[in-house]
N, C-alpha and C positions, 0 to 999 in steps of 0.2 A: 844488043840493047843494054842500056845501062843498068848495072844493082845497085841500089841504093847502101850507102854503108853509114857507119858511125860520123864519120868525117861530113861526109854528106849533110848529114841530121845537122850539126855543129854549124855546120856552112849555112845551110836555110835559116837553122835559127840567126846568124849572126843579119843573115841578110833581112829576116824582119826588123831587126831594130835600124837596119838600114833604114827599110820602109820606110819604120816610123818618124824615125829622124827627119829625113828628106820629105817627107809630108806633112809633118808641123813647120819648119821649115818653109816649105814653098807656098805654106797654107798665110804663112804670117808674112814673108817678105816678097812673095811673087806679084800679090795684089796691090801692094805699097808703092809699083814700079810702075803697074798699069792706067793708062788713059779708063778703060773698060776693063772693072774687072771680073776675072772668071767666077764662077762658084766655085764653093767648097767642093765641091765631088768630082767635078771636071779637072782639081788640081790633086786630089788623091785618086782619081783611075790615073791620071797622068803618072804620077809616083810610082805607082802599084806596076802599070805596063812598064816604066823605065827598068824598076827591078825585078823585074821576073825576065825581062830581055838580058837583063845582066847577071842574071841568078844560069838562066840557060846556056851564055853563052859561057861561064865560067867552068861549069860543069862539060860543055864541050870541050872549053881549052886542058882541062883537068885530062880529059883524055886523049886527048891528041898530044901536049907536050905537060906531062904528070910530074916534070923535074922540076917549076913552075910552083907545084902545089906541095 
């Protein structure tokens, strides 16, 4: 099981501002594109799932190839 460390902590934090970024972001230019567009929350869980898939799989690549990180 993984432990959580300092780098860790750094890393989450950097990846909320990911979040944030990519959800104001997809909130302002994703519906600009659409015929039908999404709601506001359907296009931030969308954000949110994209980076937390990328927050875990980073954390797995962190440990499987750590030369990387």
């Amino acid at each position: 099981m993984h432990e959580f460390t300092r780098c860790d902590s750094k890393y989450f934090s950097l990846e909320l501002l990911v979040f944030a970024a990519e959800g104001t972001w997809y909130a302002k230019k994703l519906n600009s594109d659409m015929e039908q567009p999404a709601s506001k929350a359907k296009i931030w869980v969308y954000a949110l799932v994209a980076n937390a898939a990328s927050f875990g799989l980073g954390l797995w690549l962190s440990e499987k190839i750590p030369i990387l990180f």
